[in-house]
C-alpha positions in Angstrom: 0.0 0.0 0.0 1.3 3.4 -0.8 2.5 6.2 2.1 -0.5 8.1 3.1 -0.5 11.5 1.4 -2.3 14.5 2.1 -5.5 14.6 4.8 -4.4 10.3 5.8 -0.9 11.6 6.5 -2.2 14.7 8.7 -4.8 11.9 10.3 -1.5 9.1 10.6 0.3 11.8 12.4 -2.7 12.6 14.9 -4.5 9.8 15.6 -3.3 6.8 13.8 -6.8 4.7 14.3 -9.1 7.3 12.4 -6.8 7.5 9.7 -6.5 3.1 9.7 -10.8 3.6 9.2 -10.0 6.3 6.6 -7.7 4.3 4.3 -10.3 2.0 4.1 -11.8 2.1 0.3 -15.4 0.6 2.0 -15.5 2.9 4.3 -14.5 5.7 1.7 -17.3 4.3 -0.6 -19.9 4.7 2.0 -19.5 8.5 2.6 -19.0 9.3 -0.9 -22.7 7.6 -1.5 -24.0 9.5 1.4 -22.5 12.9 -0.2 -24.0 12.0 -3.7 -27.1 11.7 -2.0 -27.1 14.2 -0.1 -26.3 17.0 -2.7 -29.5 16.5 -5.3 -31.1 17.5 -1.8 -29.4 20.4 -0.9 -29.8 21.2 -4.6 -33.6 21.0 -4.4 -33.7 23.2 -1.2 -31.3 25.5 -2.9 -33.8 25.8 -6.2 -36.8 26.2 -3.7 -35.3 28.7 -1.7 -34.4 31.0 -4.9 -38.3 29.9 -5.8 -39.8 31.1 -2.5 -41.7 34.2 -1.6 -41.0 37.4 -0.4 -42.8 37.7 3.2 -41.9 41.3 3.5 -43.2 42.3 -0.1 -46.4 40.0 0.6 -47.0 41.5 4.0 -47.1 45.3 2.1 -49.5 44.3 -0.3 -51.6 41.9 1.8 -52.1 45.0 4.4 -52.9 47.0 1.8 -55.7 45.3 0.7 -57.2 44.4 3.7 -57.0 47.7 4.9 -59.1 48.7 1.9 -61.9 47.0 2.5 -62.5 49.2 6.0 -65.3 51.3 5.9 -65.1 54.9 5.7 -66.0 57.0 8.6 -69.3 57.7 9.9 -70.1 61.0 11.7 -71.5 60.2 15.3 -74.8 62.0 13.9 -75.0 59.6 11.3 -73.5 56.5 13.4 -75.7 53.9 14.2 -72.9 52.4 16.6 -72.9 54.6 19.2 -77.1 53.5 19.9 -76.2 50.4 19.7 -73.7 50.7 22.6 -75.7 52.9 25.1 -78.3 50.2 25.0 -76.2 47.8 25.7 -75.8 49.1 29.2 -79.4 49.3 28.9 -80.6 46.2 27.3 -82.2 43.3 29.6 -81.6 39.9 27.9 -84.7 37.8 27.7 -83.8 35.0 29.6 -82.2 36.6 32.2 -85.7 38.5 32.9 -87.1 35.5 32.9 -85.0 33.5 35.4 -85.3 36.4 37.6 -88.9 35.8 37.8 -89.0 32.1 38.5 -87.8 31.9 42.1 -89.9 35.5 43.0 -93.8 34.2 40.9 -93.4 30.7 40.0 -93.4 30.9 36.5 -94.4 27.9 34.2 -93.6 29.2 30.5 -90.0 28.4 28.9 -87.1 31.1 29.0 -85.9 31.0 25.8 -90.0 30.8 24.3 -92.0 34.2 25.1 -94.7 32.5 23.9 -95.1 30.3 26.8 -95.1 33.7 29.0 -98.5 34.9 30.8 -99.7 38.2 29.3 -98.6 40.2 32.7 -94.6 38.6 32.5 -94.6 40.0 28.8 -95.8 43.4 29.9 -93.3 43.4 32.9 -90.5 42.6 29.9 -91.2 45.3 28.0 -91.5 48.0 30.5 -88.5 47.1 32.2 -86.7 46.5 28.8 -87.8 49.9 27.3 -85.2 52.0 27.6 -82.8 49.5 25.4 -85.6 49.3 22.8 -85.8 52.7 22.6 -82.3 52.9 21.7 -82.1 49.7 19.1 -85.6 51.4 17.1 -83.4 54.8 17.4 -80.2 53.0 15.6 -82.5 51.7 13.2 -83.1 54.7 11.5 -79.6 55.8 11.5 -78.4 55.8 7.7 -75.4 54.2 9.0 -72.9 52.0 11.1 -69.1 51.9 11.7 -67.4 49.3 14.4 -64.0 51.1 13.9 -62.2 48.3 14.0 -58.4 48.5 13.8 -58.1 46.3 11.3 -54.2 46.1 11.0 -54.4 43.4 14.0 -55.3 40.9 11.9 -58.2 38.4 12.4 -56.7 36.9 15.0 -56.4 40.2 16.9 -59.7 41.6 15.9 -61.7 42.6 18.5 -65.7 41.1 17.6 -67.4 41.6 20.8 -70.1 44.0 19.4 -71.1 40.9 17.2 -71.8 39.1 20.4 -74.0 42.2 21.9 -76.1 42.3 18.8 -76.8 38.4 18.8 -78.1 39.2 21.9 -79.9 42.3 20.8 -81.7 40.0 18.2 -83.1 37.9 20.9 -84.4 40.7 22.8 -85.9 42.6 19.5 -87.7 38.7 18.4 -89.7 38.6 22.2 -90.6 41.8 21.5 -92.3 41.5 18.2 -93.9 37.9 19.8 -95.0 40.0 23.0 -96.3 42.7 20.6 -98.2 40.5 18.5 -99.8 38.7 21.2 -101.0 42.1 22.7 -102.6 43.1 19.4 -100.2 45.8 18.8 -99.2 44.3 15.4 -97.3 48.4 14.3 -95.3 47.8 17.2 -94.6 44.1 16.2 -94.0 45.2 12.5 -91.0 47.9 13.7 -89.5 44.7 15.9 -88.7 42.9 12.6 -87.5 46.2 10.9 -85.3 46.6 13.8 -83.8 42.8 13.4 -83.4 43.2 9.8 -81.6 46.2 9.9 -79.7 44.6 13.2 -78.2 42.6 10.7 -76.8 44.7 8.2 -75.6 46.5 10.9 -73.6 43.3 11.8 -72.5 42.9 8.4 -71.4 46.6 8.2 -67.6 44.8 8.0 -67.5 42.3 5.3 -65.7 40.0 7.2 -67.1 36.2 7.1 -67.7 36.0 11.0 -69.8 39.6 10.6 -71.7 37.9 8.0 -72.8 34.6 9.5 -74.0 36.5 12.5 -75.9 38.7 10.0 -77.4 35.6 8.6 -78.0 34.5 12.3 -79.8 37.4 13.2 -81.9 37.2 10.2 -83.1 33.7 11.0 -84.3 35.5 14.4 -86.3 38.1 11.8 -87.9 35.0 9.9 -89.0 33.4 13.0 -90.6 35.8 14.0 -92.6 36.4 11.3 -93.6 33.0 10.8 -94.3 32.7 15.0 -96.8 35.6 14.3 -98.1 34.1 11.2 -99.1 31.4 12.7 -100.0 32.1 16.2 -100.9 35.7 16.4 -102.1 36.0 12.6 -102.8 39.7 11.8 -106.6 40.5 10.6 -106.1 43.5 9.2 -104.9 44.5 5.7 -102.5 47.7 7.1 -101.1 45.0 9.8 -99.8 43.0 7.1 -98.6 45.9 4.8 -96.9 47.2 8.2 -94.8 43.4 7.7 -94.5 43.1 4.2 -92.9 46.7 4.8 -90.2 45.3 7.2 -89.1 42.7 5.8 -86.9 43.7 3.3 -86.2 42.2 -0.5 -82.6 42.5 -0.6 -79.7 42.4 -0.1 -78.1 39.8 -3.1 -76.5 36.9 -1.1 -74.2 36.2 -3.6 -73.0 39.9 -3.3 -72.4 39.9 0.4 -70.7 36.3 0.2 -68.2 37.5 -2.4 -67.7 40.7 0.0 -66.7 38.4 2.6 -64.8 36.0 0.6 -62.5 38.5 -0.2 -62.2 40.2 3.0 -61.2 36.4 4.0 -58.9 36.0 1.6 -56.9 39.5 1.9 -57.3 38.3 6.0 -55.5 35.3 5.4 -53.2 36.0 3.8 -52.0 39.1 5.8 -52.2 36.5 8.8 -50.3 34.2 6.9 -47.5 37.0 5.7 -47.4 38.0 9.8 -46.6 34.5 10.9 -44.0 34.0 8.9 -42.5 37.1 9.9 -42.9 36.3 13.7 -45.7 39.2 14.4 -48.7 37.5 14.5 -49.2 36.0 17.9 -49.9 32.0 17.0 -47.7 30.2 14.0 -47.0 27.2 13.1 -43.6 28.6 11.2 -42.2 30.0 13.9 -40.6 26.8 14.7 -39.4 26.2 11.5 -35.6 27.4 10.6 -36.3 30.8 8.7 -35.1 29.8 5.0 -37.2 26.0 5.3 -40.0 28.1 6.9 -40.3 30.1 4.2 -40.3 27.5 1.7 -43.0 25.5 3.2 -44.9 29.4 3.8 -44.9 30.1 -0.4 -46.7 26.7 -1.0 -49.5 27.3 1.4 -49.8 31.0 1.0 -50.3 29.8 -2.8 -52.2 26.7 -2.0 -54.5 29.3 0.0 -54.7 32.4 -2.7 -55.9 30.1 -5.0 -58.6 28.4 -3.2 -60.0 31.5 -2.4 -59.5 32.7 -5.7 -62.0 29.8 -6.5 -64.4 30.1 -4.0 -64.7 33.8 -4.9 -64.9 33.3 -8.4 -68.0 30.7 -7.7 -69.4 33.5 -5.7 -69.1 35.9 -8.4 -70.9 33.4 -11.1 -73.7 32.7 -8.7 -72.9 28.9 -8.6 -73.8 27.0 -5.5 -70.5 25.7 -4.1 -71.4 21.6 -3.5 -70.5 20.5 -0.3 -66.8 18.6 -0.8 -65.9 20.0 -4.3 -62.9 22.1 -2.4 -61.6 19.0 -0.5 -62.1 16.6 -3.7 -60.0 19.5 -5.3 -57.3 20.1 -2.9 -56.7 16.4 -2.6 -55.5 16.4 -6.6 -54.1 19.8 -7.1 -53.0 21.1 -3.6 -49.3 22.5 -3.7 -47.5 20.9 -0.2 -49.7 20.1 2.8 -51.8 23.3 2.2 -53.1 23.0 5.6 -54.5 26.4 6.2 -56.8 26.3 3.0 -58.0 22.6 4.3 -58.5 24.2 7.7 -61.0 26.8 5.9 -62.4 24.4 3.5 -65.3 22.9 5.9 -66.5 26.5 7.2 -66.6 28.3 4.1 -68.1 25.5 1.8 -70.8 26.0 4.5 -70.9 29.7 4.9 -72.6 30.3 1.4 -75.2 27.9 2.2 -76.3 29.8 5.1 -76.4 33.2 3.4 -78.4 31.8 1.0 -81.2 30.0 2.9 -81.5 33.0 4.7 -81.9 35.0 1.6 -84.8 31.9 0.1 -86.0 32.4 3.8 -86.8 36.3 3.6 -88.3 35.9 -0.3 -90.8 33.2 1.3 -91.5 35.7 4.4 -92.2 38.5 2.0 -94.4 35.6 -0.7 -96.2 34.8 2.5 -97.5 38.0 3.5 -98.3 38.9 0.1 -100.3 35.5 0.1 -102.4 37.1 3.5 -102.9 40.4 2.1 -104.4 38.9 -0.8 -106.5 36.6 1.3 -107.4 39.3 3.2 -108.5 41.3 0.8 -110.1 38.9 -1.9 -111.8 36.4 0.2 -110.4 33.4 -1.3 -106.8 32.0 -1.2 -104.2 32.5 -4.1 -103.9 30.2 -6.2 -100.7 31.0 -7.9 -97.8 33.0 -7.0 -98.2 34.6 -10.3 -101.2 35.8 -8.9 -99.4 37.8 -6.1 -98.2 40.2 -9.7 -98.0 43.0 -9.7 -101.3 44.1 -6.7 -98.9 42.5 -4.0 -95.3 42.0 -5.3 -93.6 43.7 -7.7 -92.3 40.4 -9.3 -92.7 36.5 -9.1 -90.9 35.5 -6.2 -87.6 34.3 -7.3 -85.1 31.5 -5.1 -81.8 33.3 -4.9 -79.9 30.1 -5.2 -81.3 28.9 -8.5 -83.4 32.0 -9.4 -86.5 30.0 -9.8 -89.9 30.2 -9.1 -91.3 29.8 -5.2 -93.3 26.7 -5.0 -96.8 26.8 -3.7 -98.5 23.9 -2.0 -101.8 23.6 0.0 -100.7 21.0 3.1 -103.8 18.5 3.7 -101.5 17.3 6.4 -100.9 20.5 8.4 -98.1 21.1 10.5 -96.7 18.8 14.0 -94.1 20.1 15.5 -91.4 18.0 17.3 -89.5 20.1 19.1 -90.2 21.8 22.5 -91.2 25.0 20.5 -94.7 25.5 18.0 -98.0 24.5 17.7 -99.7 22.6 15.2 -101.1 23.9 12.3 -104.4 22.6 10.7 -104.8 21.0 7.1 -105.0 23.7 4.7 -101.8 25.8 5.4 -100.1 26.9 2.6 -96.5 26.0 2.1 -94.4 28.6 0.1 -90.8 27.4 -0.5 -87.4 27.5 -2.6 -85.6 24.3 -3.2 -82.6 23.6 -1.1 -79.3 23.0 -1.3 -80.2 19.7 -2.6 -81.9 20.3 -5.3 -85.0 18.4 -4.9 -88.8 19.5 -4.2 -89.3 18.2 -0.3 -92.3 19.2 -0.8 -91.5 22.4 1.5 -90.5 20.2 4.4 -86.9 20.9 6.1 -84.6 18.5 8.5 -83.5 22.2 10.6 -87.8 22.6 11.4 -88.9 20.7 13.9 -91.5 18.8 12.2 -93.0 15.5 11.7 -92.5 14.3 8.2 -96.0 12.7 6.7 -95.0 9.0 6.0 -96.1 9.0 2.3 -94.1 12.3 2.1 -91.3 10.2 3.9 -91.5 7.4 0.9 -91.4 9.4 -1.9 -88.6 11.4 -0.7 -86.3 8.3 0.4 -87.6 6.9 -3.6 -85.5 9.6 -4.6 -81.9 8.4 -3.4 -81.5 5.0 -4.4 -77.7 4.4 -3.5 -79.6 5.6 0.5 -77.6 3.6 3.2 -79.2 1.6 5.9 -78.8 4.8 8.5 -81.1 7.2 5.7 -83.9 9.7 6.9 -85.9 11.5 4.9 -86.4 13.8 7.4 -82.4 14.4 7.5 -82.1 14.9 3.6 -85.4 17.4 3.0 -84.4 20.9 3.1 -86.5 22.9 1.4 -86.6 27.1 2.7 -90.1 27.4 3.5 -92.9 29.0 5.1 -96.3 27.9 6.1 -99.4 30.3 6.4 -102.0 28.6 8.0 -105.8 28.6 6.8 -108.1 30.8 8.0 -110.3 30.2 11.1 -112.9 27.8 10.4 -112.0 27.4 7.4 -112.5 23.2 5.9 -109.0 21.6 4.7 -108.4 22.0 0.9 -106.9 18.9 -0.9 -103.1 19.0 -1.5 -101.8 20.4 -4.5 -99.1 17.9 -6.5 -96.0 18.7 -5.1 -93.7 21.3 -7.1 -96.6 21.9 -9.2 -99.1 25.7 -8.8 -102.4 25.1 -8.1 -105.1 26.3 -10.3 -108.4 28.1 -9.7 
């Protein structure tokens, strides 16, 4: 064997054993395949990291943009807000009323159902909650409403809590338009559900996603209690129902305010997402990451989650329904890296337009339903169609907002049984006014979120409908139609049900 040379003669001279394991050509051979290895590797991170974004450049532009969709300032003559927070010192939450009374009168109704409530705990309720209703029905006809959020702290950051006061304002201004009702007084009853409508653009007044659902919370309230009064205070007079069909209001477009929020989200996310990776924002899952891998792994999901909300935007702006797994389905093929924070938001969001726009199906019915009184009312007889309702009553044919059809009209022969805690039945007869759901199908105006007994025939026909059904199937799961039911009038003999999906005729 020849003298060692170079780095094995420096290694002979020091330790004589590391340089014996050095000479050896197997040994030699195994860290020379570990360096090949190794290098297309460090290559690869190499080409990523010249491929990577800029976080600082992102950051700039992502602020930017989010801080363009804050609203401009309102003058405090103008500003809805500042009613809105002297009654909250003011306001006296239904329930909590309520509660007081049990241990001091014995009370027997529910809390949370002011229908249940003798007529002398509703009057106590109102008197002692005046003061805060005077100030919601005074913000109500304020033109307008600015939170003055700092939006710069990111969603995280983002103080909501006024969304949490005006849930709470919703349930306070629904008792009062069932308490109203009951007493006769439907004017006052009529300005209850002007007040909740409006409380809901008022939540909405920041197009953020969280602003809207509670919007589209608040106008579930609205549509309750419309169809609470329909049914179990029903108005007599034609100026009572105007006074409703006046509150309740046509607009605004769903798929508008969803792609408002979508955008928001998006210009949200990905300032958070530029602030992780930066080390501002308080919680990130890059912080831990060395900085040059970290941002790597940060320009595949800030990609991954641009360009899902690119998508769900665009959907919005089409007025397409998004279908429930499409995203995921999507993700699963295309997705660049783990794109966990787009998977995080897929779920929610997939979800969020079908809320906006059952509430929207729900306020056409409200408004269809009225209009269907007032004609009774008026004419003597029940309509027949919904074209009918053109142009005396509504200005147009009632339209679904998800599939811009037609409202449906049925006359129920098997009335309305509730199953839940809250309700009373409803005779034969009712009319059912409804938009098809997010299914697709006519469920005959029935819905799995009402508390309702599904007819069994009813039951059949729907479960006919979804042959690959599993053994664990309900009917009363899968119908989801947005409806409302106006009951016959008093006295009045059943009418024979009209084919479902189909107008009846005179």
């Amino acid at each position: 064997m020849p003298p060692p040379t170079g780095a094995a003669h420096v290694l002979l001279d020091s330790d004589p054993r590391l340089a014996a394991w050095y000479l050896c050509f197997g040994h030699r051979a195994v860290w020379g395949l570990l360096f090949l290895a190794g290098l297309p590797v460090a290559l690869g991170l190499l080409l990523l990291r010249a491929q990577a974004q800029d976080p600082q450049a992102n950051f700039e532009r992502s602020r930017a943009d989010l801080l363009a969709f804050k609203p401009a300032p309102v003058p405090d003559a103008q500003n809805a807000r500042l009613d809105y927070e002297a009654a909250g010192a003011l306001y006296v939450e239904p329930s909590v009323f309520y509660g007081a009374l049990t241990p001091l009168q014995g009370t027997q109704g529910d809390p949370h159902d002011s229908w249940t409530w003798t007529e002398q705990e509703g009057l106590e309720y109102l008197e002692s909650g005046a003061p805060g209703f005077d100030l919601l029905h005074a913000a109500t006809r304020k033109p307008r409403c600015d939170w003055d959020l700092e939006y710069a702290k990111g969603g995280i950051a983002l103080p909501v809590g006024h969304l949490v006061r005006l849930k709470g304002f919703g349930r306070g201004l629904l008792v009062e338009a069932s308490l109203r009702a009951r007493a006769g007084d439907h004017a006052g009853a009529a300005r209850a559900v002007e007040a909740l409508f409006m409380l809901a653009r008022r939540a909405e007044s920041d197009p953020m996603l969280i602003s809207g659902l509670v919007a589209v919370s608040i106008e579930y309230m609205a549509c309750q209690a419309v169809q609470d009064i329909l049914e179990r205070a029903t108005p007599s007079r034609t100026e009572e129902v105007r006074a409703y069909l006046d509150a309740v209001p046509p607009g605004p477009d769903p798929f508008q305010s969803i792609s408002a929020a979508m955008k928001c989200e998006r210009a949200m996310g990905l300032y958070e997402l530029d602030r992780m990776v930066l080390g501002q924002a308080r919680v990130s899952g890059l912080e831990v990451l060395p900085r040059d891998l970290g941002q790597v792994v940060y320009g595949g999901e800030r990609a991954s989650y641009e360009r899902f909300m690119n998508a769900i935007v665009a959907k919005c702006e089409a007025r397409e329904s998004i279908q429930v797994g499409e995203f995921r389905r999507a993700f699963d093929a295309h997705a660049d890296g783990s794109a966990i924070f787009a998977r995080m938001m897929i779920p929610s969001i997939e979800r969020a337009q079908e809320q906006y726009l059952r509430a929207a199906d729900l306020r056409v019915a409200a408004r269809a339903a009225l209009a269907a009184l007032l004609y009774r009312l008026e004419r003597g007889r029940d309509v027949a169609a919904l074209e009918d309702l053109v142009p005396a009553y509504l200005p147009e044919i009632p339209r679904g907002w998800r599939r811009g059809e037609p409202l449906r009209l049925r006359v129920d022969a098997h009335g309305y049984q509730p199953t839940g805690p809250h309700g009373r039945p409803v005779p034969p007869g009712l009319l059912r006014i409804y938009a098809l759901g997010h299914n697709g199908e006519d469920d005959y105006g029935y819905c799995k979120w009402v508390y309702e007994k599904l007819p069994p025939e009813l039951e059949a026909k729907i479960a006919a409908r979804v042959p690959d059904r599993d053994a664990n199937f309900s009917a009363q799961s899968h119908a989801d139609d947005a409806a409302f039911r106006l009951p016959p009038p008093a006295g009045a003999a059943a009418a024979p049900s009209a084919p479902a999906g189909e107008e009846l005729e005179e």
